[in-house]
Structure formats: structure tokens, C-alpha cells
Steps between C-alpha positions, in 0.01 A plus 500: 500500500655839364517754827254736335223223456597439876461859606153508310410151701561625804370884477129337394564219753570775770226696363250130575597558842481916559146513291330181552374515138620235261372582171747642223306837453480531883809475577651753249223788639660429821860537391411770303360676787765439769810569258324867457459541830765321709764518240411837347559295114248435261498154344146502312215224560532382140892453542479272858209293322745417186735434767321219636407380158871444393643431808281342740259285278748496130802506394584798323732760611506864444742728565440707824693803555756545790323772701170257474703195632646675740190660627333131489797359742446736719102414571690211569713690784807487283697756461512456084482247240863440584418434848233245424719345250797440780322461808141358365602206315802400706256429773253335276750215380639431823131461610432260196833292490354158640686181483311167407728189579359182315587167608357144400554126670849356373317157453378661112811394342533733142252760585608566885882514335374833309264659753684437861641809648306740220535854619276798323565828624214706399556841524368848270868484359500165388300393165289240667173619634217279641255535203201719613223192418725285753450775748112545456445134483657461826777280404746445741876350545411169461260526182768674354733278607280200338507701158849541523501127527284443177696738347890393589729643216240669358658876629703598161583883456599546090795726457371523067385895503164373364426249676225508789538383869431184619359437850373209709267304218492844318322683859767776449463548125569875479297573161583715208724789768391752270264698252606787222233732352515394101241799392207393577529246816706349744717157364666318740897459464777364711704771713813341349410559159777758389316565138475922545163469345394381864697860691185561727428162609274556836404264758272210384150552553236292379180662533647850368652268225172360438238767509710852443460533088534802280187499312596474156168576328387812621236511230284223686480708832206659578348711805243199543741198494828686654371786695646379904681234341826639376813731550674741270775697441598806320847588355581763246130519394480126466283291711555127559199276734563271741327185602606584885607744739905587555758644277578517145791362486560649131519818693535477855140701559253375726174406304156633566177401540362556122181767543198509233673804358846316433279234376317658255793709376800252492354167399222363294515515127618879467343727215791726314612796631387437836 
């Protein structure tokens, strides 16, 4: 986890606790409010909610300037960004380090030669996490133990730049890594992939892969089957629609909700000179 999705985590999760509300737009009126009045900084509703949507529910992440991160840590009671960074996450993995010592019956002749005396340190600065199904299934030492049983030699890490992780029976199976915008939609790509057609690769992310489109037909939109439906943007007189809410990546500008005007003057079938 990069230390500004951590940051984010921990401001909304802090925010939980201070507010006692726990939906998305609830929580960034509250922020809103206190950082205008306890921090004398205004970071807008609009801007905390997109927060939570890339941070604490997806995967994307946006840049966030210094003065804002800094101004986040210290909701926190850090001094800065820097502070949280140092002092924050030291404590955090030192909390999480726990050591799991595995050890089976020497009377299993082959199998107990290769699983006696396994040690897994799990910590946040290893690469082995406890998968978050095992977790919410309630799946403890010894049921992972028994897959690591089932699964004995299984645990092969590829050093070929595109191949994908293997985990226990494929459980830690990391997935595509990453998407690239290629005009029109998201494609997913591996983070390896040096081809410079691929330069701003971001954070895999399925459902913004699957359901953020450019909408390449303008002419079929109407106010009757897009009106509340769709996003645009406009650049240098030019206006592009979106199938969802965020940023248009071809420009960096964050998308609107389209209004019956825009409608009716940007898409459908056009007459000349309009």
C-alpha cells in the first residue's frame, strides 16, 4: 500500500470514529467542515468524496499536492506528510510483523521432509499477505496450513518480465498489474511491459476498466436516453462524453455531469453550422 492511499485510509477511518457517519458523502461534508474550521484549509466536499473513491474503495491514484498531504497528516496529529511517512508506518509494520511457525508429525516421510520447521514471516514489507477472502472466511493457521499441504511446491515466483505470479493453487494470482488508456478505454497491460506506447500505465482497476468508455458515437445520444447518465468534457472547444464519472485521462480534466443543454448542443446528429 503506497503511503498516500494509507494516509487517505486512515484520515476517512479516523473520520468513522470522530463523526459516527459511515457513508462516502457523509464523511467528506464532515471533513470538509472541520478542515475549514479547525485547520483554517479548504479541501472541497467533491475533492474528499473522490478521495474515498480512489483510495478507500479503488485503486486509482491521483496526484495530491504537498500542502494538501501535509494538511491531511496533520488531522492525523502529524506534524506533515513527512512525519506520517516516518513515524506512521514504522509503527504500523512493527504492529503487523507476525511470525507463523508450521510444523507437521515426522512419521509423513516425503511430505513432513518439505514442511517441518516452515517459517513465514508475514509482515507489510514482505510480499506475502494473507489473501483478504482467507481473512473474511475466517481461515485460520491451520486451514492454511492444510492448503499449504495440498499445495507443496506449488509457490513459484517467475523472474520472465511478462510473466504473472503464482501463489498457493493460483490464491495469490496478482492479475493483469496494470491498465493504459488506448483512446477510448482502459486495456489492461503488464507493469513490466517497457513498449513506450504503455508511458501512463496506472494501477489496475477493473470496474473503471470495465465501465469508464469514451462514447464514440455522439450522434446516438439524446436528452431522453443520456440525460443523468453520462459525463463530458470540454477542451479547446471540443467536447468528448463519458460513460462514468472521473477524469479524462486524454486531458487530465475532471468530467461533468452532461446537462440537457450540453446534450442538445454537443451530441445527437448535429445540423451544419451549428
Amino acid at each position: 500500500m503506497s503511503k498516500r492511499k494509507l494516509l487517505i485510509n486512515e484520515v476517512f477511518k479516523k473520520a468513522k470514529e470522530d463523526s459516527g457517519k459511515t457513508s462516502k458523502n457523509g464523511l467528506a461534508s464532515f471533513l470538509w467542515v472541520y478542515f475549514e474550521e479547525h485547520l483554517n484549509f479548504t479541501i472541497s466536499e467533491r475533492t474528499f468524496v473522490r478521495y474515498y473513491e480512489d483510495y478507500v474503495v479503488g485503486h486509482y491514484e491521483r496526484d495530491i499536492e504537498p500542502e494538501k498531504l501535509d494538511k491531511l497528516s496533520q488531522y492525523l496529529d502529524y506534524k506533515n506528510f513527512t512525519d506520517f511517512s516516518r513515524t506512521f508506518i514504522k509503527k504500523d509494520n512493527e504492529a503487523n510483523k507476525t511470525t507463523v511457525k508450521i510444523s507437521v508429525d515426522k512419521d509423513e516421510e516425503s511430505l513432513s521432509e518439505k514442511l517441518s520447521n516452515i517459517i513465514i514471516n508475514i509482515s507489510n514489507e514482505q510480499n506475502f499477505k494473507m489473501p483478504e477472502f482467507m481473512k473474511k472466511n475466517g481461515m485460520g493457521i491451520m486451514e492454511i496450513a492444510f492448503l499449504i499441504c495440498l499445495t507443496t511446491g506449488s509457490i513459484a515466483f517467475s523472474k520472465k518480465p511478462n510473466a504473472q505470479i503464482q501463489g498457493i493453487a493460483g490464491i495469490l494470482h496478482s492479475g493483469p498489474y496494470c491498465m493504459y488508456w488506448d483512446k477510448s478505454e482502459y486495456k489492461s497491460v503488464d507493469c513490466e511491459d517497457k513498449n513506450p506506447v504503455y508511458n501512463h500505465r496506472i494501477p489496475f482497476d477493473f470496474e473503471r476498466m470495465e465501465y469508464f468508455k469514451r462514447i464514440e458515437r455522439k450522434d446516438t445520444l439524446t436528452v431522453e436516453n443520456a440525460f443523468g447518465k453520462v459525463w463530458y468534457s470540454k477542451y479547446n472547444g471540443e467536447v468528448d462524453f463519458f460513460t462514468s464519472d472521473g477524469v479524462d485521462p486524454n486531458n487530465g480534466r475532471e468530467l461533468r455531469k452532461a446537462t440537457e443543454y450540453i446534450i442538445d448542443k454537443y451530441a445527437g446528429i448535429q445540423e451544419d453550422g451549428q
